[in-house]
PAMI-73541 format. One record per residue: x, y, z of N, C-alpha, C, O in turn; residue in three letters. Coordinates in steps of 0.05 Angstrom, whole numbers, plus 5000, padded with zeros to 4 digits. Layout:
<sites>
XYZXYZXYZXYZALA/...
</sites>
This chain:
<sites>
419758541172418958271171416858251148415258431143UNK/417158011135414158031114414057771108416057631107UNK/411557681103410557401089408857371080406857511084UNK/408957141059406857161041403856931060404356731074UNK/401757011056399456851069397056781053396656891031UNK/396156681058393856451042392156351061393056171075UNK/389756441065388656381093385556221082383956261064UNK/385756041102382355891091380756021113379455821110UNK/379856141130378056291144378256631149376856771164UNK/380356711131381456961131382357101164381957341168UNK/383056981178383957101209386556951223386656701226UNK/388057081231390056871256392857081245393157231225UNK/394657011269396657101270398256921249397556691245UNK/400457031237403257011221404856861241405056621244UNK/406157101256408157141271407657331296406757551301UNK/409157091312408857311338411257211364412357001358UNK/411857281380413857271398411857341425411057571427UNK/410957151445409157221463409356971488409656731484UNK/409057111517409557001535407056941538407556731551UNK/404856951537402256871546399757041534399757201515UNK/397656961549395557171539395957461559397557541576UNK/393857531548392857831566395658051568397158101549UNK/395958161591399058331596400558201594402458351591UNK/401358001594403757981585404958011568403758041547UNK/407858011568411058131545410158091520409457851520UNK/409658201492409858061471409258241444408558481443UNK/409658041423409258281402407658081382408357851387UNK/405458091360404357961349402958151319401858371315UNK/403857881302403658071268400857921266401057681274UNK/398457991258396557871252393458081240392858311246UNK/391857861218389557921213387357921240387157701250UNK/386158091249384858081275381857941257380957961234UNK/380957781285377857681271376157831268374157711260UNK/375858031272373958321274374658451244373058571229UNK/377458401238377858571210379758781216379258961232UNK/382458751200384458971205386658721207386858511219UNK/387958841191391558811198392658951213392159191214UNK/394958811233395658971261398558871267399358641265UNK/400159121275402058941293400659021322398659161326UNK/402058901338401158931366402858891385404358691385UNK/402859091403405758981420404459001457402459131462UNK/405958871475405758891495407658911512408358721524UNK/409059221516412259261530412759371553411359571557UNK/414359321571414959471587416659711588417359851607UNK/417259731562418160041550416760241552417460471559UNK/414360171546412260391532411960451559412560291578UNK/410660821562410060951584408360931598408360981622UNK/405360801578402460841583402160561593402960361581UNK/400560561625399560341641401860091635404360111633UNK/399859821634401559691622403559611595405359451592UNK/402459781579404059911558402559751535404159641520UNK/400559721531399559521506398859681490397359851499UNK/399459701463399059841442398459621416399559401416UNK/396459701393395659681373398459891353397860091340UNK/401259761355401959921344401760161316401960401309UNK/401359921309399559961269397859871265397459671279UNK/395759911246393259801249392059961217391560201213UNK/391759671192390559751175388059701172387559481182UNK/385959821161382559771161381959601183381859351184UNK/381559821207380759681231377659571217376159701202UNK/377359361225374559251229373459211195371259131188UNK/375359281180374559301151376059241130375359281107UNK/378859101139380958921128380358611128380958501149UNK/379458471111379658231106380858101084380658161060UNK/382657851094383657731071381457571057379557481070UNK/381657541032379757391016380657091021382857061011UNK/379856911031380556571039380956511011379456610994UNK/383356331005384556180988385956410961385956330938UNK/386656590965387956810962390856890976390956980999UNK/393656850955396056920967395357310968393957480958UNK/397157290986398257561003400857640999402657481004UNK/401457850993404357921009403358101031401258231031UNK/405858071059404558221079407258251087409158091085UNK/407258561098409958591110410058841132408158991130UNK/411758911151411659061176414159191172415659031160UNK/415259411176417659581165417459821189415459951195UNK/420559861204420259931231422660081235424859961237UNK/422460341235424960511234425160761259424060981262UNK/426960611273426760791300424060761307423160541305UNK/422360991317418960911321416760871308414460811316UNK/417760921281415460831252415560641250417660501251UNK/412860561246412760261244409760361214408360561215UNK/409660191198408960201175407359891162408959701165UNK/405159811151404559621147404259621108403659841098UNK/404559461095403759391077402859121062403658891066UNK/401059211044399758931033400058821008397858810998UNK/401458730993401758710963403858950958403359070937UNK/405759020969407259120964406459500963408059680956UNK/404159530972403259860980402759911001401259771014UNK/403860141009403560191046400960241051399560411038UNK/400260061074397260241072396560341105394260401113UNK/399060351123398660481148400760511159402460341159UNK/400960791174403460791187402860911220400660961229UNK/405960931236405061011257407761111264409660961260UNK/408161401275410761481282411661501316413361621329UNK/409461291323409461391359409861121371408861091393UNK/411560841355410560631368412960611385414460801386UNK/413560381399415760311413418160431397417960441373UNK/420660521410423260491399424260191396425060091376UNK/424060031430424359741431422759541440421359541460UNK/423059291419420759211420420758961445422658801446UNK/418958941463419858761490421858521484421858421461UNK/423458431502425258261508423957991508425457821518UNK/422057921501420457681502421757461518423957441508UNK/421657341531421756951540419756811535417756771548UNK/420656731510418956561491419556431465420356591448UNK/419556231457419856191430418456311409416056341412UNK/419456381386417856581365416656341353417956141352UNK/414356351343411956241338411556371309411856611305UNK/410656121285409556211261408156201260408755971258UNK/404756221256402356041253400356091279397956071276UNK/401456171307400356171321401356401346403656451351UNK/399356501356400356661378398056581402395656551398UNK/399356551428398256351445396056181443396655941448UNK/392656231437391256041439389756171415387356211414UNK/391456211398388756351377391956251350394356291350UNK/390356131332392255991308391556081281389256151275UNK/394156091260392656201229391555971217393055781213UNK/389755971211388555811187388355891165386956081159UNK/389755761150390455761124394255731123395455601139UNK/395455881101398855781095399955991098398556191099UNK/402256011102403656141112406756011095407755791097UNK/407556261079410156261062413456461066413356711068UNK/414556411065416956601057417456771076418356991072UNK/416756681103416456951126420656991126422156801121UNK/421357221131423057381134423057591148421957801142UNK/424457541172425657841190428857911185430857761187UNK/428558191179431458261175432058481204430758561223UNK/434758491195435958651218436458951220438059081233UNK/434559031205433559291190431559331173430359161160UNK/431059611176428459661163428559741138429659951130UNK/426359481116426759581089425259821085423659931100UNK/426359921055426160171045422660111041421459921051UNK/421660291027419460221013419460070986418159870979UNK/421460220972421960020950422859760950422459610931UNK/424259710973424459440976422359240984422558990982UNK/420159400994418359150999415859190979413559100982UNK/416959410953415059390936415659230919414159140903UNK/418959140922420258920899418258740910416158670898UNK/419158650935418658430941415458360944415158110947UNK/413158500943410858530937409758400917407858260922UNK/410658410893410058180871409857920875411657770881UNK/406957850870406357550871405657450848406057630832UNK/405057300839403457230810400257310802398057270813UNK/400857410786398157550779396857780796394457830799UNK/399557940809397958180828400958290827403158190831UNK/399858570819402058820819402159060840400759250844UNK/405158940855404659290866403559440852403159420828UNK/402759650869401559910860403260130875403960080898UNK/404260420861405660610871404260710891401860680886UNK/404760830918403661050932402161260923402961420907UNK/399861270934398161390909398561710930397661920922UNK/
</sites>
């Protein structure tokens, strides 16, 4: 999945697929208000308790979008890797997340995940039915006036 974002308070979810707050079913792409880009899931797959995981998680507590600044942002998920990148460079991965991601009953949500909303814009979101390469979401990484950068 990936989209481009533009945020006026730099925090809020993208995208997310979620039955409620707290334990309940769900999965959610978002800038956390503490700082960090995250997916996040809540499954009844997973083994541990109720199964809530921080699947991926870039600069916990130390990732901020710059407000009135485009983004590319994208999530890339292969078998249990799940992988985040920002401008078209990976900058976190994880090889232990879900295989599947909960069955949600819910409508998928852009902009908002239950009582917490993105402020700022939200562009070009795309989920495919497979997981892009890296080079594919380094193509697609290019915004105006900001260049991917190779894997350093």
């Amino acid at each position: 999945m990936r989209a481009k974002a533009n945020t006026e308070f730099a925090t809020g979810p993208f995208i997310a697929h979620s039955e409620g707050p707290g334990k309940s079913y769900k999965w959610i792409f978002w800038v956390q208000p503490w700082g960090g880009l995250t997916f996040h899931v809540n499954s009844r797959d997973m083994s541990t308790g109720p199964g809530r995981l921080n699947v991926v998680t870039y600069g916990d507590g130390t990732f901020f979008l710059e407000p009135g600044k485009w983004y590319h942002l994208a999530l890339t998920k292969s078998g249990t890797r799940y992988a985040l990148y920002v401008n078209g460079r990976r900058r976190a991965s994880n090889g232990e997340g879900p295989r599947n991601l909960p069955d949600v009953i819910a409508p998928l949500t852009i902009g908002q995940a239950e009582e917490f909303p993105h402020s700022g814009l939200i562009d070009e979101i795309k989920i495919y039915r497979r997981g892009l390469s890296q080079a594919e979401v380094r193509t697609f990484g290019y915004l105006q006036g900001i260049k991917a950068i190779a894997e350093e």
